[in-house]
N, C-alpha and C positions, 0 to 999 in steps of 0.2 A: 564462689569463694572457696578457693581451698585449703584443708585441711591440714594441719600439721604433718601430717604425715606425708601426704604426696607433695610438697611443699621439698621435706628433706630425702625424698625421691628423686627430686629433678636436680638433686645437689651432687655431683661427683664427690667420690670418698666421705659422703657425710659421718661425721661423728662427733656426736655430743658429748663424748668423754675427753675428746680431741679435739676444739673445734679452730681453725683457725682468727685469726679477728679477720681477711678477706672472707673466707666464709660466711661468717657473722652478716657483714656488713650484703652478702650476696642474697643470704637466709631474709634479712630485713627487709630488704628490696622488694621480693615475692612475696613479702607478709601483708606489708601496709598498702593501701590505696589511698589516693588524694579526695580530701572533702570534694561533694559537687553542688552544695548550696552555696549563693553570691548573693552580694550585695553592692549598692553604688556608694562610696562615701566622698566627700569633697575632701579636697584637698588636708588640709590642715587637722584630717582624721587618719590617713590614710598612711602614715610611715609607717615602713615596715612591713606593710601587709601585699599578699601576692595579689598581680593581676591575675584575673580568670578572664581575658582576653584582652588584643591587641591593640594600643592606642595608636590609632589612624591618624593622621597629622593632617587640619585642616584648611594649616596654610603650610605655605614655606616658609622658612627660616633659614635665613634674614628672607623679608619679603621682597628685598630690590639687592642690588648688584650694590656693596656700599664702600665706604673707606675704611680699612683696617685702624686707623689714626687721624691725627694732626697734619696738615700738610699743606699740598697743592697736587692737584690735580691734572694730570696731561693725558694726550694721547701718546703711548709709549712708542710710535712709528721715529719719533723725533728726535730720539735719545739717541746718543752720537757716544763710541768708547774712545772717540781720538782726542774730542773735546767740549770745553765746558758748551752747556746749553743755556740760553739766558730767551724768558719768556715774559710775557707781560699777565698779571693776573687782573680778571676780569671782573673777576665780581667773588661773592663767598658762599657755599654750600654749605648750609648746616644742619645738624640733625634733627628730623620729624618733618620734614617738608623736601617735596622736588626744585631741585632750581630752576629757574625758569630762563635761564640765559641762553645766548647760543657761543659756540666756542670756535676759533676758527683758528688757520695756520699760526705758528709763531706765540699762540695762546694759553694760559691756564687759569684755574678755579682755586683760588684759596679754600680746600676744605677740612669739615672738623670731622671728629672720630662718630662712624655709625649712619651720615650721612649719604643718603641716594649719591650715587656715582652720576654725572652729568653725562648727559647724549654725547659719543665719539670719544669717551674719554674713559681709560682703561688702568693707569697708572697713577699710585700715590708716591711723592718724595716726601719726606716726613719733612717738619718743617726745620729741626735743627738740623739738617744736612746743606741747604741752601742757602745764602746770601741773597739778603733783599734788601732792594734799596727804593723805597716809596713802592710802584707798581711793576717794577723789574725784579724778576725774579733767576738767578743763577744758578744750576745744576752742577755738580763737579760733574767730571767726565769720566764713565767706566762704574759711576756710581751703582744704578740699579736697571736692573732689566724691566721692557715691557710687562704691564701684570702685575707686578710686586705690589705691594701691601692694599689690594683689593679682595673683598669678601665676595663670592656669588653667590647669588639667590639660590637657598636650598640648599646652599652648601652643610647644613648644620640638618634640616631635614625638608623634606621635597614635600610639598602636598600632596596627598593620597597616599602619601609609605608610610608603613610600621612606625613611630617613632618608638615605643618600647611595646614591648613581646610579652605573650602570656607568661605564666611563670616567674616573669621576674620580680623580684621582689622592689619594695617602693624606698630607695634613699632616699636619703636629700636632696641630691641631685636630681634621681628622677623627680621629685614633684618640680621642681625650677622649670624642667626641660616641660612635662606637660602643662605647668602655666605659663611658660612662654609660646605654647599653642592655643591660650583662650580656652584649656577647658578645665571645667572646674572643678566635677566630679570623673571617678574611675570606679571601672567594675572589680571588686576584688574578689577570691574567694572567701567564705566567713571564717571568723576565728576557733581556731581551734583548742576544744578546752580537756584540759588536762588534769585528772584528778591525783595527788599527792597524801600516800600518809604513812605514819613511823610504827613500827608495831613494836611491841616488849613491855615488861615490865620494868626493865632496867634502864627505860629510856627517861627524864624526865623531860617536862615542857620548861620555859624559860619564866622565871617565878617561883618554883619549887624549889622547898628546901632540900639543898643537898644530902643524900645518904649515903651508905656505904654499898658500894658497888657499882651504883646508877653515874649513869652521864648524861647531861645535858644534850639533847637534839641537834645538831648542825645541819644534819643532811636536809632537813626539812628547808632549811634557810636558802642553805646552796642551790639545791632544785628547784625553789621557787626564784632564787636569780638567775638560772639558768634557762627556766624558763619565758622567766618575764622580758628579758632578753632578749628572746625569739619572737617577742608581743603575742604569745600563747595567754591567754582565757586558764588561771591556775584556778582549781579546785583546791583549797587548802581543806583536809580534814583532820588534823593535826595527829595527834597520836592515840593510838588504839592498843590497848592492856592485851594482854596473852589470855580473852577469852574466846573462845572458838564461835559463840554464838557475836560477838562484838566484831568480829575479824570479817566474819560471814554477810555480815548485815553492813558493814563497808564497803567489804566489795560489790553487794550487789546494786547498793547506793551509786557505788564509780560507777561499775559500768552501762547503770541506769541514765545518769548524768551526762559523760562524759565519753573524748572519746578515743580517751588513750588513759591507761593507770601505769602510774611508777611507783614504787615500794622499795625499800632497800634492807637487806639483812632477810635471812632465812628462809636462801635457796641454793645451800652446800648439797651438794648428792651426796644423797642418806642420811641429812639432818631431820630428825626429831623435832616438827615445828609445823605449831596451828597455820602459821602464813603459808605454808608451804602444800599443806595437807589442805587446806580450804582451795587454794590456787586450781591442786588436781581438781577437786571437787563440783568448782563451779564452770570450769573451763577447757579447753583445748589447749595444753601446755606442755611447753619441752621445757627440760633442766642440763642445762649443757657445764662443761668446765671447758672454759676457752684456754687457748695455748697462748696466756697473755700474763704482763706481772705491770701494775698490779692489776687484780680484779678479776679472779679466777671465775666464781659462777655467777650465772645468769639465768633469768627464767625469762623467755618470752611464749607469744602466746594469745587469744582471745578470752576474754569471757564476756559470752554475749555478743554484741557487735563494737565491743572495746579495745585496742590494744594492749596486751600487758606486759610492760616491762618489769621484772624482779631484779634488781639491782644489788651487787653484794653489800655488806652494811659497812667496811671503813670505808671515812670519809673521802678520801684521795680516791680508791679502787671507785665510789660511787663517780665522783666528778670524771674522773677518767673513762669510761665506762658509757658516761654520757657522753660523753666529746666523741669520743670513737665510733657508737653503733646508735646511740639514743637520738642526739642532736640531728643526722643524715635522715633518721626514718621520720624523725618528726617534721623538717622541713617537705618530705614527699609527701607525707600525707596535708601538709596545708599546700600542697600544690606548686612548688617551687621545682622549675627546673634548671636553675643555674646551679654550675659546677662548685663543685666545693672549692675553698682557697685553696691554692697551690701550697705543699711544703716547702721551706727554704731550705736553702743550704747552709753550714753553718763547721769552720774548723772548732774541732771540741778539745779545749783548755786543758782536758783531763783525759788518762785510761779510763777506760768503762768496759766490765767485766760485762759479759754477755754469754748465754747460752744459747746456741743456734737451735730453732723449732720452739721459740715463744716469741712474739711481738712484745716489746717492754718499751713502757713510756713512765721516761725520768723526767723528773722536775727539772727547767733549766732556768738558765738567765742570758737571755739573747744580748751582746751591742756588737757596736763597729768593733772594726781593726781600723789600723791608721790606712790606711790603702783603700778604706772604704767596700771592703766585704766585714761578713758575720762572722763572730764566734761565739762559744757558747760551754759555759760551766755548767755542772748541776747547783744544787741549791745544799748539797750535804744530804743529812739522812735522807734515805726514799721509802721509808714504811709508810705503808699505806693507811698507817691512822697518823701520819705528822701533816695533818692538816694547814701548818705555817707554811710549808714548805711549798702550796700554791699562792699563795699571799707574797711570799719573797720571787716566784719565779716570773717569767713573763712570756713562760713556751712547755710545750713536750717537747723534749728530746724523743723522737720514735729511732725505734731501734728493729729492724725488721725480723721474719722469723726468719729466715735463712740466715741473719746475718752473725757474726761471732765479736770477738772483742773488738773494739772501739783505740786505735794508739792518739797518743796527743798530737794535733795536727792530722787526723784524719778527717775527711767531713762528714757530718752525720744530716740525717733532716730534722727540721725544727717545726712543727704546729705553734704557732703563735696562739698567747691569749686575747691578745685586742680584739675587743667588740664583743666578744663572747663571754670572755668570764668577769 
């Protein structure tokens, strides 16, 4: 395991007074390891959670050669593009059982959708393309090619191949796709638990009577949706007063427990703070000022065999913050190795003032243009305690560090919220 230090050794230009968010997310990379405890769970337990190895496919899929539709059936040698072809059907193929007929020159099979394809017969005509008249059946001519609307065996997955890959994570989809293979349970890695908690006096919990100065908790809420989201195992510890022995006895709780900590608020460089000064105290920790807006510092870090993320305390800078460097590491360490979503593209509505040498992620509102690409406005104020202003959006607008101002009709990239927030 190494150390923070040799960690931002192996980092070209590292600076924690400078860091950039590629960095960040480079730093994180070499920090976190993936859990290596698994377990089997069936089907209807298992969304969300990553494979810890490959499901082997124990048949094929479709298991016979079938019809894509409704139809009749031919050998496609017979098909003629000069003129109609007129056939006599023989009998009918339907699905869950082989036919039992034999098919011969001048022949076809009436058959339904899903249905074994019959011996010598290769080609489906769907059945509103053709004129039938009792057991005569008419073809237009030039209609379809040999082959056409036939499924082949294994064409969706071959017995003995991967049908999904360690790492991936389990949709919806993928469970359909493994119980259309007959099995029932999968191996995943175990859930990853994550302990959460708010420190201050000026924080209160939700209940409490309002006073003068104090505000109501958010972040605690957000994190625990952004977590649970992820189907992360949340530690809620809720909120912890500004006593050094209270703060101390938390964290050695998390990272007893747990196997990542997130905390938010007070870890400015050179802030005067028990979170901060326990953080040093119990742990391996760096305090960086990222070249980013919002959501300047950050602390990460071990204590113990814990991860720790220090998150700055507005609410926007916390959610952003997560989306960019939080979300990445935590998906590595529960073992996930698919790529991250792709950014879109998206023409921006508006100028947007920009300083080149920070990464800045505005609130936006993604839709169509008539022509069917994106564009994308902000939401208005971007201060990073206008907490509405993720509620009204449905993206980041990312704004790179190299890049500089933004004119209207230029495209920028857009991080989508779906699924995530």
């Amino acid at each position: 395991m190494k150390s923070i230090a040799q960690i931002a050794a192996e980092l070209q230009g590292y600076d924690p007074q400078a860091l950039s968010a590629t960095a960040v997310n480079d730093f994180l990379a070499r920090l976190v390891e993936p859990v290596t405890q698994t377990e089997a769970l069936p089907l209807f337990d298992a969304l969300d959670r990553v494979l810890a190895q490959d499901v082997i496919s124990p048949v094929s899929v479709p298991p016979h050669d079938n019809s894509a539709m409704d139809g009749y059936a031919l050998d496609g040698r017979q098909l003629r593009s000069d003129a109609p072809l007129t056939l006599t059907a023989v009998g009918t193929a339907l699905a869950g059982k082989a036919w039992q007929g034999s098919v011969g020159p001048g022949e076809c099979v009436r058959i339904m959708t899903g249905a074994i394809m019959p011996t010598g017969l290769d080609t489906v005509v769907p059945q509103e393309f053709v004129q039938a008249e009792g057991q005569r059946v008419t073809i237009p001519a030039s209609l379809l090619q040999a082959g056409d609307n036939r499924r082949f065996k294994g064409e969706d997955v071959m017995q003995g191949q991967p049908a999904l890959r360690q790492g991936a994570r389990l949709s919806p989809a993928a469970l359909g796709l493994a119980a259309s293979l007959g099995i029932p349970t999968v191996r995943v890695w175990r859930r990853l638990k994550v302990a959460y908690f708010s420190t201050g006096d000026e924080i209160l919990s939700l209940g409490e009577t309002p006073r003068e100065g104090a505000v109501y908790d958010s972040n605690r809420y957000t994190v625990f949706g952004l977590l649970t989201r992820m189907g992360i195992e949340v530690l809620d510890y809720g909120v912890v007063g500004d006593s050094p022995e209270k703060i101390e006895a938390t964290f050695r709780r998390a990272a007893d427990e747990a196997d990542a900590i997130i905390t938010s608020g007070g870890v400015s460089v050179g802030e005067a703070d028990y979170t901060k000064a326990m953080m040093k105290k119990l742990g391996d920790v760096a305090f960086w000022r990222i070249a980013m807006r919002p959501g300047r510092p950050m602390a990460v870090g071990r204590i113990d065999r814990s991860i720790l993320f220090g998150l700055p305390g507005n609410p926007v800078a916390v959610m952003v913050t997560f989306l960019a460097f939080v979300r990445p590491a935590l998906l590595r360490m529960m073992g996930c190795t698919a790529a991250p979503p792709p950014l879109l593209r998206a023409r921006s509505l508006e100028d947007l003032r920009k300083k080149p040498g920070r990464t800045e992620y505005q609130r936006g509102f993604v839709s169509a243009t008539p022509d069917g690409g994106l564009q994308v406005r902000t939401t208005g104020n971007q201060g990073s305690g206008v907490l509405s202003s993720m509620v009204q959006g449905n993206g980041l607008i990312v704004l790179h560090h190299s890049q500089g101002n933004v004119a209207v009709g230029d495209e920028v990239d857009v991080m989508m919220f779906e699924g995530v927030i």
